[in-house]
C-alpha positions in Angstrom: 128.2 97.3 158.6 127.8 96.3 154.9 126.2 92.9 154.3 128.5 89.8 152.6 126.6 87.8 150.4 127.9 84.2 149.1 125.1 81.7 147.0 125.6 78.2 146.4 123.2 75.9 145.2 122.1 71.8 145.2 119.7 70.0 143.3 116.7 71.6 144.5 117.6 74.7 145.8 119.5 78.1 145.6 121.4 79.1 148.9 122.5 82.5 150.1 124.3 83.7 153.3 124.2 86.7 155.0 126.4 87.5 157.7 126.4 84.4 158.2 122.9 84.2 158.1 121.6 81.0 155.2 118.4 81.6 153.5 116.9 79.4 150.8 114.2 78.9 147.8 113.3 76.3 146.4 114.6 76.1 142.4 111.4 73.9 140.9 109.6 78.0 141.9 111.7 79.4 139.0 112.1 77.1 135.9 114.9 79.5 134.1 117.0 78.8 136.9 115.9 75.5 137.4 117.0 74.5 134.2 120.3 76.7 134.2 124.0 75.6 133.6 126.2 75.7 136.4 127.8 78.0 134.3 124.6 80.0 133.7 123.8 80.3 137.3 127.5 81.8 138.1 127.2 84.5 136.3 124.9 86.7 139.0 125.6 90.0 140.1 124.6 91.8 143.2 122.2 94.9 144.1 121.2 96.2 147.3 117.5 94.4 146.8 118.6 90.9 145.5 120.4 88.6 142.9 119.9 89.6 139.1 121.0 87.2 136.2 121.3 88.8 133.2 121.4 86.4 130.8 118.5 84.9 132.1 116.2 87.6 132.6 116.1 86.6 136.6 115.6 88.5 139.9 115.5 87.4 143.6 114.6 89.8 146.7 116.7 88.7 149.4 113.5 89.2 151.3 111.8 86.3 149.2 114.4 84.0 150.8 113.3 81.9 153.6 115.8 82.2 156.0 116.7 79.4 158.7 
């Protein structure tokens, strides 16, 4: 089965979901994305280890998330 990712994020935190299960970090961890755009933190792209933001210089596992 391959994986569907989605990642969303509040005011404090970056979200992702995993077939279906929801993981989080905490943003105030990682001041480039912290202080991101919106627009910044869209532009994301996918690998099989994590989330990688060019533009930012940016990496998270998805093993680093702390899923629910």
């Amino acid at each position: 089965m391959i994986a569907s990712y989605k990642i969303w994020f509040d005011t404090s935190n970056i979200y992702i979901e995993k077939n279906g299960i929801i993981g989080y970090l905490p943003l105030i961890d990682n001041k480039p994305l912290y202080y991101a755009s919106e627009k910044e933190r869209q532009e994301y792209t996918f690998s099989p280890f994590g989330i990688h933001w060019t533009r930012l210089d940016e990496d998270f596992c998805f093993d680093g998330f702390i899923y629910k």
